[in-house]
C-alpha positions as YAML, in Angstrom:
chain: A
units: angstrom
residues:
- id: 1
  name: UNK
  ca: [-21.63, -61.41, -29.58]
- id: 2
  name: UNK
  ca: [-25.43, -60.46, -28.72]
- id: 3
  name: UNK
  ca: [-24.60, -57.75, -27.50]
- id: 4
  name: UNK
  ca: [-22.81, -56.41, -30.66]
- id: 5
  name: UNK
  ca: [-25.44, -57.40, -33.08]
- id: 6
  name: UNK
  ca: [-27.92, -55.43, -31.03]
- id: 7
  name: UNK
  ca: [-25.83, -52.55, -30.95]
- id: 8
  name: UNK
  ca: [-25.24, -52.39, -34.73]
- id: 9
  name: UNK
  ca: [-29.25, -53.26, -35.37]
- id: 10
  name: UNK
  ca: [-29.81, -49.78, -32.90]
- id: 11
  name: UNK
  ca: [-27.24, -48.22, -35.24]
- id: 12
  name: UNK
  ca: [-28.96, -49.19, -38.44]
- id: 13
  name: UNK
  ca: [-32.22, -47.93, -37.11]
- id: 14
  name: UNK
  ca: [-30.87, -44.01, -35.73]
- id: 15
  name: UNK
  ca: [-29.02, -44.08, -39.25]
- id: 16
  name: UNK
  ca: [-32.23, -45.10, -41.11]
- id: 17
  name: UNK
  ca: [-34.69, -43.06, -38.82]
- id: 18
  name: UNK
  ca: [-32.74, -40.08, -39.44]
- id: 19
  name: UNK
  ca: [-32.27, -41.06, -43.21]
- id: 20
  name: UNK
  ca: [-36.70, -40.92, -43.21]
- id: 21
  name: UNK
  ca: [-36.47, -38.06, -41.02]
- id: 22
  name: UNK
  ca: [-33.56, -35.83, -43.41]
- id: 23
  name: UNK
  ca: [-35.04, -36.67, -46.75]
- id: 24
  name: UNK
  ca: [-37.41, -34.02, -48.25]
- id: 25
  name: UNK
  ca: [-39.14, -35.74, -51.43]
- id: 26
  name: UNK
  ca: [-42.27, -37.69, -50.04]
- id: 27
  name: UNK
  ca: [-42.18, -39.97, -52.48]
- id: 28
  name: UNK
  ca: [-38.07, -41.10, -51.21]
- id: 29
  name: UNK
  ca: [-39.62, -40.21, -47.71]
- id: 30
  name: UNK
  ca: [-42.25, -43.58, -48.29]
- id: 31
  name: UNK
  ca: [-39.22, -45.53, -49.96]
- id: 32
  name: UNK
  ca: [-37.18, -44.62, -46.75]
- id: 33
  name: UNK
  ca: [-40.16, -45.67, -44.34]
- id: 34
  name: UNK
  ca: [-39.86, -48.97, -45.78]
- id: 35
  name: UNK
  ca: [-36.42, -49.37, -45.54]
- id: 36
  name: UNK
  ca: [-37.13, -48.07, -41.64]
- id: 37
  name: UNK
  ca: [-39.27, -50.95, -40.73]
- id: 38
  name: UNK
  ca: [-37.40, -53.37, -42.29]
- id: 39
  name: UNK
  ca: [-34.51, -52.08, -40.07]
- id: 40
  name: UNK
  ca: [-37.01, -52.29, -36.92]
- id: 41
  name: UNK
  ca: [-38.23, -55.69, -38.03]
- id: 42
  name: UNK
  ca: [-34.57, -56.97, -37.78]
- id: 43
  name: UNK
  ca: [-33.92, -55.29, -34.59]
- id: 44
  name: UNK
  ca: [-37.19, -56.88, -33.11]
- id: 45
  name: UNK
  ca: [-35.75, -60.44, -34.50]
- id: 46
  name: UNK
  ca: [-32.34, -59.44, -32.95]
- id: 47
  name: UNK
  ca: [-34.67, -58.76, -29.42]
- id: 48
  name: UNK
  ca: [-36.18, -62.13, -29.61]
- id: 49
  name: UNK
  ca: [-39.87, -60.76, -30.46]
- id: 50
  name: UNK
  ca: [-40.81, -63.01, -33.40]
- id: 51
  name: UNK
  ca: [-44.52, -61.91, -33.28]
- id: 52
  name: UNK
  ca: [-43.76, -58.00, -33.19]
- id: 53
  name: UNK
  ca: [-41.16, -58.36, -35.90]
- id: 54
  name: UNK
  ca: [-43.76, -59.92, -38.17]
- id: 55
  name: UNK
  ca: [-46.37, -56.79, -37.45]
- id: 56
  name: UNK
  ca: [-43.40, -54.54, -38.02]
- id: 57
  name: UNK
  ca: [-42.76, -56.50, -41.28]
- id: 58
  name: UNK
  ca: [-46.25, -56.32, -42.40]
- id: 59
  name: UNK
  ca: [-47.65, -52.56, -41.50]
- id: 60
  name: UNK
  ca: [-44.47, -50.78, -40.97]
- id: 61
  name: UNK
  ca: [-42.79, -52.15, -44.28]
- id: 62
  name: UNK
  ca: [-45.19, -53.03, -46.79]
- id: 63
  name: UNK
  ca: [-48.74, -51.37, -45.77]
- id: 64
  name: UNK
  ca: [-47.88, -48.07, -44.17]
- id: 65
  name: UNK
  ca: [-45.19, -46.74, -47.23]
- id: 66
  name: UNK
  ca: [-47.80, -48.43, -49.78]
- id: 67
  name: UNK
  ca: [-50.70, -46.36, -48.33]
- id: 68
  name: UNK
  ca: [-48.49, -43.20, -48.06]
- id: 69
  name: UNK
  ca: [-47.43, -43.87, -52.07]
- id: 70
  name: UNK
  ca: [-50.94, -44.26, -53.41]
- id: 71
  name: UNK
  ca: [-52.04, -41.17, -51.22]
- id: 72
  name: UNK
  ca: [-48.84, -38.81, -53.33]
- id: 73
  name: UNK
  ca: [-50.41, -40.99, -56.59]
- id: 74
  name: UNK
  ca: [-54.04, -39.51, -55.96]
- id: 75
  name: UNK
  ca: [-53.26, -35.94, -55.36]
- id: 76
  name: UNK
  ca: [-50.61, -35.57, -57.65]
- id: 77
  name: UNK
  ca: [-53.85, -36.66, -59.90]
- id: 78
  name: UNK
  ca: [-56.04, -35.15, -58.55]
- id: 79
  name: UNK
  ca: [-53.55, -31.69, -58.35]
- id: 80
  name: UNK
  ca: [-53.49, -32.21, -62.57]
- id: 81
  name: UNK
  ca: [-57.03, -32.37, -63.17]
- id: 82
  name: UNK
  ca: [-57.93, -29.26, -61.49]
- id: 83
  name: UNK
  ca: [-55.46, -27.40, -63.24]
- id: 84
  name: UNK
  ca: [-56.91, -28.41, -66.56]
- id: 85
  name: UNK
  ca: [-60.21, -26.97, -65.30]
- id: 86
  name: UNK
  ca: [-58.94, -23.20, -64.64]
...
């Protein structure tokens, strides 16, 4: 029964990794990320490794695709105000 869970979990995260990898918008890209590391962060559950789950849960789900979002945010911004200026 272990042994199926863990299989599926390494499933979820080719099909999600690829899913990151295959997408071309950044913005989905980010969205995709997150979905990534939640993927990880059950397969590190599934793997018994409670403490790396929870740094996958925090940085590779919440902080990483947050930081990526604002970054699009500012130079989409930033990419409008210079064009105003020519």
């Amino acid at each position: 029964m272990a042994d199926a869970v863990i299989v599926v979990a390494l499933l979820l995260v080719a099909v999600s990794a690829t899913a990151a990898v295959a997408v071309r918008d950044p913005v989905r890209q980010a969205l995709v990320l997150s979905v990534l590391g939640v993927v990880l962060t059950v397969l590190f559950t599934v793997l018994q490794a409670p403490d790396v789950a929870l740094s996958q849960l925090a940085v590779g789900s919440a902080l990483t695709p947050l930081l990526l979002l604002l970054a699009f945010h500012k130079v989409k911004r930033r990419g409008r105000k210079e064009g105003r200026h020519r």
